[in-house]
PDB file of N, CA, C, O and CB in Angstrom:
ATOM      1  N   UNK A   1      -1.426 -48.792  59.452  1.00  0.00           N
ATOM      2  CA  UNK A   1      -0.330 -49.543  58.858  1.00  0.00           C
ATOM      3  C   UNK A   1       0.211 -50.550  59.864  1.00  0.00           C
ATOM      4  O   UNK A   1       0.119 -50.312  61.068  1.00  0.00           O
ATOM      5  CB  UNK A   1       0.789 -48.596  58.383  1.00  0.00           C
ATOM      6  N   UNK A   2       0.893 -51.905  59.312  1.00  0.00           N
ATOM      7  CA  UNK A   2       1.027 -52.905  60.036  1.00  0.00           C
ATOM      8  C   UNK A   2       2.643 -52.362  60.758  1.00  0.00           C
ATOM      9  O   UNK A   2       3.499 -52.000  59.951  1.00  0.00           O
ATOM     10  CB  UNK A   2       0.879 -54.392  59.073  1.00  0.00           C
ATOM     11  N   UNK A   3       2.914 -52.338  61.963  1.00  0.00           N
ATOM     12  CA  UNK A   3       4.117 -52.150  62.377  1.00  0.00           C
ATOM     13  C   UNK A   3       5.869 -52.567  61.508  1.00  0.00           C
ATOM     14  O   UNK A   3       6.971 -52.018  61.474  1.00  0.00           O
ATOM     15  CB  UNK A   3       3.848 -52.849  63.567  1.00  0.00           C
ATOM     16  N   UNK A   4       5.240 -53.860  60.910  1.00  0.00           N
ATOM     17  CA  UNK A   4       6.451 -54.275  60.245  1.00  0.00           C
ATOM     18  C   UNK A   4       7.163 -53.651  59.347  1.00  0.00           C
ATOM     19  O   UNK A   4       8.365 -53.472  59.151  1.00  0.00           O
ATOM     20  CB  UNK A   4       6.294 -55.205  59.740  1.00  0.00           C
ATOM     21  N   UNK A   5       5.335 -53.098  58.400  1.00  0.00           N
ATOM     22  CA  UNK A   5       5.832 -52.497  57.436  1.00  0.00           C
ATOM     23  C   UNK A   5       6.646 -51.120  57.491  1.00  0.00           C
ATOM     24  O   UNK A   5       7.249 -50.586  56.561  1.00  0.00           O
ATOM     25  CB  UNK A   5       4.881 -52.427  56.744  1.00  0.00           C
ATOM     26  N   UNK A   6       6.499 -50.631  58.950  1.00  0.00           N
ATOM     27  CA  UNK A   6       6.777 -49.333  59.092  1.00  0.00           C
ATOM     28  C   UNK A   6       7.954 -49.275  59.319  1.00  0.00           C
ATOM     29  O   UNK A   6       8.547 -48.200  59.223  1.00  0.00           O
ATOM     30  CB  UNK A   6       6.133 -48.687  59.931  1.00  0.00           C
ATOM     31  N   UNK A   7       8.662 -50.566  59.722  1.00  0.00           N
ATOM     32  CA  UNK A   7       9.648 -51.001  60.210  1.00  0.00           C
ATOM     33  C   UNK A   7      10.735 -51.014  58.977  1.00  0.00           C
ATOM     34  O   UNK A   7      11.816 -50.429  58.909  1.00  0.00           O
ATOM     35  CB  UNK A   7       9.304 -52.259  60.886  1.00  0.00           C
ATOM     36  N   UNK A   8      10.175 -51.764  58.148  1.00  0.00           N
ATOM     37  CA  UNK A   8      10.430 -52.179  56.508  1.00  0.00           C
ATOM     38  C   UNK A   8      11.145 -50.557  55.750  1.00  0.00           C
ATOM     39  O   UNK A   8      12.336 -50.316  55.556  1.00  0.00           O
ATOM     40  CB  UNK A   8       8.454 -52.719  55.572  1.00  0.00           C
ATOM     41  N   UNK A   9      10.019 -49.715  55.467  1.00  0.00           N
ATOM     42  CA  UNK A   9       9.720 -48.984  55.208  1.00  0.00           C
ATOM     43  C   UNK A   9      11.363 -47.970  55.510  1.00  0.00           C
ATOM     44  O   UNK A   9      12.170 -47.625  54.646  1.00  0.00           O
ATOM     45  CB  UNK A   9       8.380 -48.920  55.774  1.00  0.00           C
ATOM     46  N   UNK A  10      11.421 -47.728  56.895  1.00  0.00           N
ATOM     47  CA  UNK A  10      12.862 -47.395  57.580  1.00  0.00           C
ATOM     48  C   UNK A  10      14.035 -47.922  57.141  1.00  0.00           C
ATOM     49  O   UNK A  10      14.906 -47.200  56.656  1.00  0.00           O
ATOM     50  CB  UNK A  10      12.921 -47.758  58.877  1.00  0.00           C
ATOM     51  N   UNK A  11      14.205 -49.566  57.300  1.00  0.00           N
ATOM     52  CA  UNK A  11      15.167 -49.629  56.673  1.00  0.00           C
ATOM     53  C   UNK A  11      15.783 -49.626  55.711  1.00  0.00           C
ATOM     54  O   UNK A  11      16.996 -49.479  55.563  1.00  0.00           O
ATOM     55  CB  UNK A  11      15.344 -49.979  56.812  1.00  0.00           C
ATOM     56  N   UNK A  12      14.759 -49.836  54.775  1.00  0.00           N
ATOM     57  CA  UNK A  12      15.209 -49.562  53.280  1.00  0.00           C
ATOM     58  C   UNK A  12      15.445 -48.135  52.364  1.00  0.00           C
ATOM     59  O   UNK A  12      15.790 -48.041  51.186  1.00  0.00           O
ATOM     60  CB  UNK A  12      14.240 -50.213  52.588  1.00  0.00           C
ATOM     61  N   UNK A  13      15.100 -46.966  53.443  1.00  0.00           N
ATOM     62  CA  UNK A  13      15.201 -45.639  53.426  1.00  0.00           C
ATOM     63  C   UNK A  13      17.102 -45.411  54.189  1.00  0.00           C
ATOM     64  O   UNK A  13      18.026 -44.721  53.759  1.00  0.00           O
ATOM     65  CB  UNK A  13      13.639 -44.944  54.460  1.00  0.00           C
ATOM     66  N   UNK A  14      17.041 -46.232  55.291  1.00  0.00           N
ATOM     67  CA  UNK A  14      18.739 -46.373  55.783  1.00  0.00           C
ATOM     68  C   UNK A  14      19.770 -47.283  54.395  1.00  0.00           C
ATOM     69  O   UNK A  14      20.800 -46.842  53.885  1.00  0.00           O
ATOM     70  CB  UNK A  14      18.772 -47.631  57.630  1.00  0.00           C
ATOM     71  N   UNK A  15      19.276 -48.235  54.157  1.00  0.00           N
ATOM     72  CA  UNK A  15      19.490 -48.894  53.093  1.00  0.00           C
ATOM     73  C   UNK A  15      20.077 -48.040  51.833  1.00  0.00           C
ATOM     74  O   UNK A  15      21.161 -48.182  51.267  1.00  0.00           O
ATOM     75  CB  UNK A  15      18.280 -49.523  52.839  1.00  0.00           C
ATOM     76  N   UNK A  16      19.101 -47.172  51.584  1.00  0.00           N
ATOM     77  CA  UNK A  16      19.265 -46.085  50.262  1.00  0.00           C
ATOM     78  C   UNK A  16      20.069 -45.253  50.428  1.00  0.00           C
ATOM     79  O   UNK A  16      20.575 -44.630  49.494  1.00  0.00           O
ATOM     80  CB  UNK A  16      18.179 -45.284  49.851  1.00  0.00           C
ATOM     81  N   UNK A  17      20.449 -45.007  52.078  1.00  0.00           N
ATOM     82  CA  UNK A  17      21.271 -43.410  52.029  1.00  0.00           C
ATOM     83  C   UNK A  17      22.229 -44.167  52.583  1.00  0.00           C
ATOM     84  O   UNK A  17      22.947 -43.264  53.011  1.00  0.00           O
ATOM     85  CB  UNK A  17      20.727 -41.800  52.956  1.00  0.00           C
ATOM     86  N   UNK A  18      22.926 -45.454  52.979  1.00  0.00           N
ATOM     87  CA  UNK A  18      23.996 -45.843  53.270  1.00  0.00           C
ATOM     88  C   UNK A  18      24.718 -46.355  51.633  1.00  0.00           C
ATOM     89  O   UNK A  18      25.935 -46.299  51.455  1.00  0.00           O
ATOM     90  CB  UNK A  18      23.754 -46.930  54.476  1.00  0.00           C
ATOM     91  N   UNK A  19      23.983 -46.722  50.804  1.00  0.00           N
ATOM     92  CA  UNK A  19      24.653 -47.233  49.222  1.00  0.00           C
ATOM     93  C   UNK A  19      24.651 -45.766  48.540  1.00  0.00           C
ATOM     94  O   UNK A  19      24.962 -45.560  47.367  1.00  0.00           O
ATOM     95  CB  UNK A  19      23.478 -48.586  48.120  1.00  0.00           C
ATOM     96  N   UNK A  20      24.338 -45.002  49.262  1.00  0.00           N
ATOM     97  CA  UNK A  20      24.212 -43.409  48.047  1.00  0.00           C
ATOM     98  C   UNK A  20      25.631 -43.083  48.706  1.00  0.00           C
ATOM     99  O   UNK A  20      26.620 -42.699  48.082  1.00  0.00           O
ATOM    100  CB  UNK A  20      22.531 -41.724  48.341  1.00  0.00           C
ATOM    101  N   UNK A  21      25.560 -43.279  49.908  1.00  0.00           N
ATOM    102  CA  UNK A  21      27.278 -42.554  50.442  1.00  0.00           C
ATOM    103  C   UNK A  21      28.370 -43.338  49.746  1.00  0.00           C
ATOM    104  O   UNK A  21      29.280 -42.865  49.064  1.00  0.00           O
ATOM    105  CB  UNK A  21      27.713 -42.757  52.367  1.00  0.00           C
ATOM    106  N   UNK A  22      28.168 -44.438  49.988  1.00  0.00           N
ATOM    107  CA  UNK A  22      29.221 -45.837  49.407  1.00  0.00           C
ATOM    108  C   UNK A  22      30.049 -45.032  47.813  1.00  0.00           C
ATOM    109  O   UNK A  22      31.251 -45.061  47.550  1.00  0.00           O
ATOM    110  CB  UNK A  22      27.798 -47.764  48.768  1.00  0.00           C
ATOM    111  N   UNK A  23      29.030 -44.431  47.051  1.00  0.00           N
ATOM    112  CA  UNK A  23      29.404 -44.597  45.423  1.00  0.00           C
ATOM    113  C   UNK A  23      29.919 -43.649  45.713  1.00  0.00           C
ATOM    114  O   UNK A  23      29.461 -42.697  46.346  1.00  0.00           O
ATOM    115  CB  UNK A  23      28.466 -44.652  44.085  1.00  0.00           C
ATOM    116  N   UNK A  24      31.449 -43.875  45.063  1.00  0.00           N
ATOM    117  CA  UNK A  24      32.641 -42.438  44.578  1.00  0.00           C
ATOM    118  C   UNK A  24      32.463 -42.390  43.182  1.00  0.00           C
ATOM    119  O   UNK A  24      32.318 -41.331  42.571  1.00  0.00           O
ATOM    120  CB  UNK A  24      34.571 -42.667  44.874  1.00  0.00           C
ATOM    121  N   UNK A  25      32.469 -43.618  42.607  1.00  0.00           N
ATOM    122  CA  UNK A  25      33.397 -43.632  40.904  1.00  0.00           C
ATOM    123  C   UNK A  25      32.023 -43.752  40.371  1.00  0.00           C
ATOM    124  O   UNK A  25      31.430 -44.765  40.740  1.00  0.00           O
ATOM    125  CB  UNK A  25      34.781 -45.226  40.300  1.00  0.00           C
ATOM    126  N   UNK A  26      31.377 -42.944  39.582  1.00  0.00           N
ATOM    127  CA  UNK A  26      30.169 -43.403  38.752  1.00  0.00           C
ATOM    128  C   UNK A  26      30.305 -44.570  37.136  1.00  0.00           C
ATOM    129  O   UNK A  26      29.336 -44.998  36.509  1.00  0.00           O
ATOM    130  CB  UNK A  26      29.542 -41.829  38.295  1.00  0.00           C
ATOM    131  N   UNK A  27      31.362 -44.761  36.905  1.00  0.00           N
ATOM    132  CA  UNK A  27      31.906 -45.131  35.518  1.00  0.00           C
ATOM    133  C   UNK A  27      31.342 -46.403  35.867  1.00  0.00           C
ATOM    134  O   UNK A  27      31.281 -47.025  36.927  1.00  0.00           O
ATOM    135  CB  UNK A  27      33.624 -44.999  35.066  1.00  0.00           C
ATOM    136  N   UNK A  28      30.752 -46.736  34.123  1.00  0.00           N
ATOM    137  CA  UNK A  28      30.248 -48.502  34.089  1.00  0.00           C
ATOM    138  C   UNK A  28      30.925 -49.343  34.785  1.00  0.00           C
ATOM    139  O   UNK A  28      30.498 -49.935  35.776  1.00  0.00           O
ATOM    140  CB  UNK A  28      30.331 -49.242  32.749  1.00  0.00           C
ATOM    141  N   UNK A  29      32.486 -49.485  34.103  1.00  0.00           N
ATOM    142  CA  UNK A  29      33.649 -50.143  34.220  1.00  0.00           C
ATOM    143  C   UNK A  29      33.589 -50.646  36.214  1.00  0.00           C
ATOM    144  O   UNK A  29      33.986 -51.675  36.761  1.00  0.00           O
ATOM    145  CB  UNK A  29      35.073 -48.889  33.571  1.00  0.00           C
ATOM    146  N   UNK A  30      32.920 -49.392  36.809  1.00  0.00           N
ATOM    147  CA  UNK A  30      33.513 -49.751  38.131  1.00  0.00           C
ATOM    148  C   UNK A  30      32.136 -50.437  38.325  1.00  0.00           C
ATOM    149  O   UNK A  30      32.219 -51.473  38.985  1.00  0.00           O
ATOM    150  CB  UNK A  30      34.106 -48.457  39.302  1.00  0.00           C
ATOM    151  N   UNK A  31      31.493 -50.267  38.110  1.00  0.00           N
ATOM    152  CA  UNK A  31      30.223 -50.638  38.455  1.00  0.00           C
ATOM    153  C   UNK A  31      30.209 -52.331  37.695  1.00  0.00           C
ATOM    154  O   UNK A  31      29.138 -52.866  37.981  1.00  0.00           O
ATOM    155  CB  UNK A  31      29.005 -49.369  37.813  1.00  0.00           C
ATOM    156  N   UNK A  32      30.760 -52.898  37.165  1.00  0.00           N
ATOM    157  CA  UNK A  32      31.390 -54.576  37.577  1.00  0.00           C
ATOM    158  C   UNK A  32      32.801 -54.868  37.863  1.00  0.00           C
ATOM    159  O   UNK A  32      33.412 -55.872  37.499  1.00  0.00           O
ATOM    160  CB  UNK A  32      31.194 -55.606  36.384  1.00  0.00           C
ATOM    161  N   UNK A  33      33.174 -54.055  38.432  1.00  0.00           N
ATOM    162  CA  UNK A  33      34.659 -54.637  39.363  1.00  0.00           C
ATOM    163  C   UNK A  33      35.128 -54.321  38.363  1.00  0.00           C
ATOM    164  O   UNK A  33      35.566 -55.315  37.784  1.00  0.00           O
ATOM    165  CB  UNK A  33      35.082 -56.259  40.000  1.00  0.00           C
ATOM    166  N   UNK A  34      35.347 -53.020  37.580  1.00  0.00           N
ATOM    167  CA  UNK A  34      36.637 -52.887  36.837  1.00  0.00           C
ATOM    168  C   UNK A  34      37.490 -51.998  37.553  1.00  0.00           C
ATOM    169  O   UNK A  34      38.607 -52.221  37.086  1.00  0.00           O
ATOM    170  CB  UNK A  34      36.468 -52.383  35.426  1.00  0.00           C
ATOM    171  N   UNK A  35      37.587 -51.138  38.405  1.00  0.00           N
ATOM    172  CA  UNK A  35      37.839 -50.228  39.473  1.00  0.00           C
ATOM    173  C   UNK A  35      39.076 -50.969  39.823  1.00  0.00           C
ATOM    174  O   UNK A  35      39.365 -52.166  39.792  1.00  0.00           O
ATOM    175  CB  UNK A  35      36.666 -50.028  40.656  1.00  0.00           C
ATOM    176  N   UNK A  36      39.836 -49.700  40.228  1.00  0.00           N
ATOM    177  CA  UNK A  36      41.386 -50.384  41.061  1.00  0.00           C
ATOM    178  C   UNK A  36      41.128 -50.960  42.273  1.00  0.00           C
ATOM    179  O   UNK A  36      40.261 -50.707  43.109  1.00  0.00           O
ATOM    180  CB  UNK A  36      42.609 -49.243  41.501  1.00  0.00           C
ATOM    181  N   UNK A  37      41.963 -51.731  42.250  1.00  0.00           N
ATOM    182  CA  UNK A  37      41.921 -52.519  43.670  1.00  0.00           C
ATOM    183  C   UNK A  37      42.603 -51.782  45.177  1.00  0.00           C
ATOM    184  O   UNK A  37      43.768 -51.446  45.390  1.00  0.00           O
ATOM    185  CB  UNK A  37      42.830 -53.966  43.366  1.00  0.00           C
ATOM    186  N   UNK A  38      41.503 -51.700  46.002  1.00  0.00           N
ATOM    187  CA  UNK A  38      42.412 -51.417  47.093  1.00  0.00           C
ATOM    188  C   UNK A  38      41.666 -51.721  48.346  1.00  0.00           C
ATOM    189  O   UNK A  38      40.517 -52.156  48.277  1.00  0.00           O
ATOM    190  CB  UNK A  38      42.932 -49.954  47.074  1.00  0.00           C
ATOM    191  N   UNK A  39      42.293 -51.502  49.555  1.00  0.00           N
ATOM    192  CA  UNK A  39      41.995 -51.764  50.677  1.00  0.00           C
ATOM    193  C   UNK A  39      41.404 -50.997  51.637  1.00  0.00           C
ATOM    194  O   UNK A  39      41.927 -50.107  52.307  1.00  0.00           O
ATOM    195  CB  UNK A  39      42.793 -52.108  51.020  1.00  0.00           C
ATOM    196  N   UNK A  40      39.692 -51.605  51.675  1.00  0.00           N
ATOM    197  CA  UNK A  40      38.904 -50.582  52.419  1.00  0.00           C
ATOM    198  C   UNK A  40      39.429 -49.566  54.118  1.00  0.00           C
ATOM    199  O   UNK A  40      39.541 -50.043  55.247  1.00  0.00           O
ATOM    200  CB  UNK A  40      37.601 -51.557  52.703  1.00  0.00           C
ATOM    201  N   UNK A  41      39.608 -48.360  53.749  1.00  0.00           N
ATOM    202  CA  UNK A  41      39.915 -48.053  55.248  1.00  0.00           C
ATOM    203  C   UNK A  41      38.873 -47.764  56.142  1.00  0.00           C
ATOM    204  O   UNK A  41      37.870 -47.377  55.543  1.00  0.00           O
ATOM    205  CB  UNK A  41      40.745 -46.966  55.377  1.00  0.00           C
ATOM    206  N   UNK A  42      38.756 -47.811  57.307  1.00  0.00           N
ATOM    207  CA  UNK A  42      38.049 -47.890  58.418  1.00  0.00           C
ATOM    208  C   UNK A  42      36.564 -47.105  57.964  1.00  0.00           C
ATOM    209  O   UNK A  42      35.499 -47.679  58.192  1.00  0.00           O
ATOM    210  CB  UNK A  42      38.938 -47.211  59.687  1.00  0.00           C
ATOM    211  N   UNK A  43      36.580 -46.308  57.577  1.00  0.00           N
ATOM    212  CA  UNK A  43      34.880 -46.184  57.118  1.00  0.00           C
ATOM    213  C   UNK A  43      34.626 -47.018  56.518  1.00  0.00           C
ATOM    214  O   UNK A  43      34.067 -48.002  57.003  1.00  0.00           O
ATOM    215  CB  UNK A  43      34.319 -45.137  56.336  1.00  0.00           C
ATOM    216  N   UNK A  44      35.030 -46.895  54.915  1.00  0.00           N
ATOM    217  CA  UNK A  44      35.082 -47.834  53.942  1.00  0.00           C
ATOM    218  C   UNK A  44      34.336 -48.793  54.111  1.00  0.00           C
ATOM    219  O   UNK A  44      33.317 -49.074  53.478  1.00  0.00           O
ATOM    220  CB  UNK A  44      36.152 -48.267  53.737  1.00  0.00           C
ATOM    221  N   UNK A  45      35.067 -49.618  55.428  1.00  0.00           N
ATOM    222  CA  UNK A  45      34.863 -50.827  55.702  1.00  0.00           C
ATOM    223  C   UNK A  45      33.425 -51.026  56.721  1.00  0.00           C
ATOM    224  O   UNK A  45      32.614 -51.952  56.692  1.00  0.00           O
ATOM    225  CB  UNK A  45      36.210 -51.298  56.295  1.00  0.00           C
ATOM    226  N   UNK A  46      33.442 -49.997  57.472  1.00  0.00           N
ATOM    227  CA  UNK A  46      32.233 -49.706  58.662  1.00  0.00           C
ATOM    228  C   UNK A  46      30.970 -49.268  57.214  1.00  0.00           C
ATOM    229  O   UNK A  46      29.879 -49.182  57.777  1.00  0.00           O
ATOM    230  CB  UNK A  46      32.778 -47.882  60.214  1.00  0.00           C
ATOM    231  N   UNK A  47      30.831 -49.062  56.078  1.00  0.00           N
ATOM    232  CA  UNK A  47      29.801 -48.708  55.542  1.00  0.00           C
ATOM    233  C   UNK A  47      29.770 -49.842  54.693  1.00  0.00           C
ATOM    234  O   UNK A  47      28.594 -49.853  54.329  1.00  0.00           O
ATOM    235  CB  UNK A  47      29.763 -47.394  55.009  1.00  0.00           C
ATOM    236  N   UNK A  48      30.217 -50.605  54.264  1.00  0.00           N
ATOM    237  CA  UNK A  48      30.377 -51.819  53.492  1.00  0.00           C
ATOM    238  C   UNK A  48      29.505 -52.910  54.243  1.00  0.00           C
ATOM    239  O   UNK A  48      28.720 -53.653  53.653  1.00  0.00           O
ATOM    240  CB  UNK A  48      31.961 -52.240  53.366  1.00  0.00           C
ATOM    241  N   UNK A  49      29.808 -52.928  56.076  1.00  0.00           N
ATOM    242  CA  UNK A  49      29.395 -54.161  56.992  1.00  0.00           C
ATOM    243  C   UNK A  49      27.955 -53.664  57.258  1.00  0.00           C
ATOM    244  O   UNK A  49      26.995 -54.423  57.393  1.00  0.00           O
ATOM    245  CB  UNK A  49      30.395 -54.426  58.523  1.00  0.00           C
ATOM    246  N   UNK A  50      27.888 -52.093  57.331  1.00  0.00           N
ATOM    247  CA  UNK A  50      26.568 -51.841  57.450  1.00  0.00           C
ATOM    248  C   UNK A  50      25.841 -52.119  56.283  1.00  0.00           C
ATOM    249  O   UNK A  50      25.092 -52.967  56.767  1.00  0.00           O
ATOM    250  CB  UNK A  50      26.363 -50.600  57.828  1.00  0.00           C
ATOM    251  N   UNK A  51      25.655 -52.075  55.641  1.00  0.00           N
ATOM    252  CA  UNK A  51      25.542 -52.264  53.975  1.00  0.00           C
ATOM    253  C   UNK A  51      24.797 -53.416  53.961  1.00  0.00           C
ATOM    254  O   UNK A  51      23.588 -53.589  53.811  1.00  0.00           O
ATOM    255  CB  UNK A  51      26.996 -52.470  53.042  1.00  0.00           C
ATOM    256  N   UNK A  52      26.121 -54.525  54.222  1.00  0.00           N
ATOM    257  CA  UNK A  52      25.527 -56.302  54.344  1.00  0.00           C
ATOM    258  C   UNK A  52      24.523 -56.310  55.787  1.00  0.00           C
ATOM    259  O   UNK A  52      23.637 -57.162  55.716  1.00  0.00           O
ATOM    260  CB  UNK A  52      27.227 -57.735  54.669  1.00  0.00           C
ATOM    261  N   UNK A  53      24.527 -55.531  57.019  1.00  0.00           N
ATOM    262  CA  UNK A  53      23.431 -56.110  57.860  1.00  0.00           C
ATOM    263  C   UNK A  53      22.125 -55.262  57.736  1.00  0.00           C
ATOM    264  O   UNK A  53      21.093 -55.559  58.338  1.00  0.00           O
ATOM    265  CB  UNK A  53      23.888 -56.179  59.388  1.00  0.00           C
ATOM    266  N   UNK A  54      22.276 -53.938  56.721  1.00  0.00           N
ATOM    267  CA  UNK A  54      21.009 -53.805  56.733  1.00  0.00           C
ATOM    268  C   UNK A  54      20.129 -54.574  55.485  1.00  0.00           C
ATOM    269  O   UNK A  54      18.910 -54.526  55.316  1.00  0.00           O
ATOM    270  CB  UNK A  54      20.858 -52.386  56.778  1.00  0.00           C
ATOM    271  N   UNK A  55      20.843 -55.082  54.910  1.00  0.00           N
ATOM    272  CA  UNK A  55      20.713 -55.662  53.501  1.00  0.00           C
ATOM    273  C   UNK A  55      19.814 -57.245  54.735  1.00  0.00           C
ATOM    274  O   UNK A  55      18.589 -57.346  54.800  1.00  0.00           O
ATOM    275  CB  UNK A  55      22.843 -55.968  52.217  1.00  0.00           C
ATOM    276  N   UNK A  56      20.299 -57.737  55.127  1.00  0.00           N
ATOM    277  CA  UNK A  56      20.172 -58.787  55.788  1.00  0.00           C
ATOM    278  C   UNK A  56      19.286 -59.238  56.339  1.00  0.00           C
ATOM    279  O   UNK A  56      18.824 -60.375  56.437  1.00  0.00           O
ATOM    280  CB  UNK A  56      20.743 -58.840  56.374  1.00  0.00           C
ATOM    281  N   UNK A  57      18.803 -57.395  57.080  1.00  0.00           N
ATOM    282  CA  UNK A  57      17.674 -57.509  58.591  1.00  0.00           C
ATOM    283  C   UNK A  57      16.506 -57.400  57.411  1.00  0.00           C
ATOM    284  O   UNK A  57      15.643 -58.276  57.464  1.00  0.00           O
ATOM    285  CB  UNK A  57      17.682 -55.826  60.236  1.00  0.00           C
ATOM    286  N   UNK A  58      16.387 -56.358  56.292  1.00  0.00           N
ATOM    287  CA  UNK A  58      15.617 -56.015  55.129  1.00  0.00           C
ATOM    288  C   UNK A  58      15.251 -57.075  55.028  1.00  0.00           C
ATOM    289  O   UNK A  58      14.085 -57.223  55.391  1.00  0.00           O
ATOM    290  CB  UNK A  58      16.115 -55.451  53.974  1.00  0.00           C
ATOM    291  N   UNK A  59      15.921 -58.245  54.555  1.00  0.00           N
ATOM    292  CA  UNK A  59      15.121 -59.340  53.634  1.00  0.00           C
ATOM    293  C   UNK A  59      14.839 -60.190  55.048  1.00  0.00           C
ATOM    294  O   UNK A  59      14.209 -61.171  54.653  1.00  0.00           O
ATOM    295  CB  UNK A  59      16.177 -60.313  52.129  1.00  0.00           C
ATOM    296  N   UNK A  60      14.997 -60.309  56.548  1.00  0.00           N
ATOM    297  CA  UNK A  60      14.174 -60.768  57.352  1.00  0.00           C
ATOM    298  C   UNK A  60      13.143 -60.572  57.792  1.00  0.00           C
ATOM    299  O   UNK A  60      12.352 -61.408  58.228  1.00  0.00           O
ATOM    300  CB  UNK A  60      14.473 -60.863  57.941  1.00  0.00           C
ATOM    301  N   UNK A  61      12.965 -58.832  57.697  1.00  0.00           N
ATOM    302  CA  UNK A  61      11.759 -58.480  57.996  1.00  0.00           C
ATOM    303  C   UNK A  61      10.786 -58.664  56.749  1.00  0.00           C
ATOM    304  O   UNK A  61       9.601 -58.883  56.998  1.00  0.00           O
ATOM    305  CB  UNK A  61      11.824 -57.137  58.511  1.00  0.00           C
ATOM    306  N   UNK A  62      11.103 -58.608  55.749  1.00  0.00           N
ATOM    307  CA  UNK A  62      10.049 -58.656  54.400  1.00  0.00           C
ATOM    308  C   UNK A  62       9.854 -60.194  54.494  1.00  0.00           C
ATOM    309  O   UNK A  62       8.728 -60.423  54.051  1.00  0.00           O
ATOM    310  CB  UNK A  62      10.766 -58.063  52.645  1.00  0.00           C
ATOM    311  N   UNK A  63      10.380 -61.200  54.827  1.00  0.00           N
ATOM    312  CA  UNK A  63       9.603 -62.737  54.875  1.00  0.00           C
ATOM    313  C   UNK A  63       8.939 -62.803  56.092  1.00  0.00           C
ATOM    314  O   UNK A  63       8.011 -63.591  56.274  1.00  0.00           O
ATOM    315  CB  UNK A  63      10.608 -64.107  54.809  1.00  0.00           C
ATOM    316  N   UNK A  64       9.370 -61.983  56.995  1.00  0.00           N
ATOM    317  CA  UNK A  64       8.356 -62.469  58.594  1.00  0.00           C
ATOM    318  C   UNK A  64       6.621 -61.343  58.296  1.00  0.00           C
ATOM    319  O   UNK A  64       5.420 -61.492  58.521  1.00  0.00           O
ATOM    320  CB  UNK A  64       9.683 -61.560  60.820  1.00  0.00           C
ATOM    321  N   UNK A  65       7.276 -60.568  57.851  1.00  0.00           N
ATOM    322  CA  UNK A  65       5.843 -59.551  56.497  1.00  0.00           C
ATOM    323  C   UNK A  65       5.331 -59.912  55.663  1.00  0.00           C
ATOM    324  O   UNK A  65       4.373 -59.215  55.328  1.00  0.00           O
ATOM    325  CB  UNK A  65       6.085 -58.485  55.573  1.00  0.00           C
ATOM    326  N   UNK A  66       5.593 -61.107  54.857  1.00  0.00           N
ATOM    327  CA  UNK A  66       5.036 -61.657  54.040  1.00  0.00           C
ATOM    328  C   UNK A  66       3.837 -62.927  55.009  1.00  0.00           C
ATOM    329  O   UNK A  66       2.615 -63.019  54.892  1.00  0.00           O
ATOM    330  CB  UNK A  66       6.284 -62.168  53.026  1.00  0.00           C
ATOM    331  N   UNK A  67       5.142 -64.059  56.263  1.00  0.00           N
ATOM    332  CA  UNK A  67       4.424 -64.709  56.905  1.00  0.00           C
ATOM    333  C   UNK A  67       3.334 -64.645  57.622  1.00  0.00           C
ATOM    334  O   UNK A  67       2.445 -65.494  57.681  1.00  0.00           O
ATOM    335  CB  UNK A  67       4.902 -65.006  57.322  1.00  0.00           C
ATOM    336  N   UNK A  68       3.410 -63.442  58.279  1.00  0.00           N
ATOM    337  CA  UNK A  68       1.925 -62.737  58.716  1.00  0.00           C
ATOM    338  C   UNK A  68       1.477 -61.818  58.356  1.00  0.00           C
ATOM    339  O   UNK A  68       0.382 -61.455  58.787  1.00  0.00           O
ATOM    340  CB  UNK A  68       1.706 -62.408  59.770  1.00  0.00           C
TER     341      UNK A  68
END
């Protein structure tokens, strides 16, 4: 197997178990912003940022995997 993919492979396994922790409310409604509003506290917020950079590095490594 090509290193990248193995690479790939990892983060999108971190990817899966950082958005599985994220979900409290299962209801449709929240699931497009119908959910009360409030203000992420310090995890909250530390799993939200992780969230967006593994989301980030994911789709860098899958185009530099695609390029070679």
């Amino acid at each position: 197997m090509k290193p990248l993919l193995i690479v790939q492979i990892i983060i999108s396994l971190f990817l899966i178990a950082v958005i599985s922790i994220q979900s409290k409310d299962n209801s449709l409604g929240s699931a497009f912003g119908g959910g009360s509003f409030h203000t992420k506290q310090s995890g909250e917020k530390f799993l939200f940022l992780l969230t967006i950079v593994l989301a980030v590095i994911f789709i860098l490594v899958s185009l530099i995997n695609i390029i070679y």
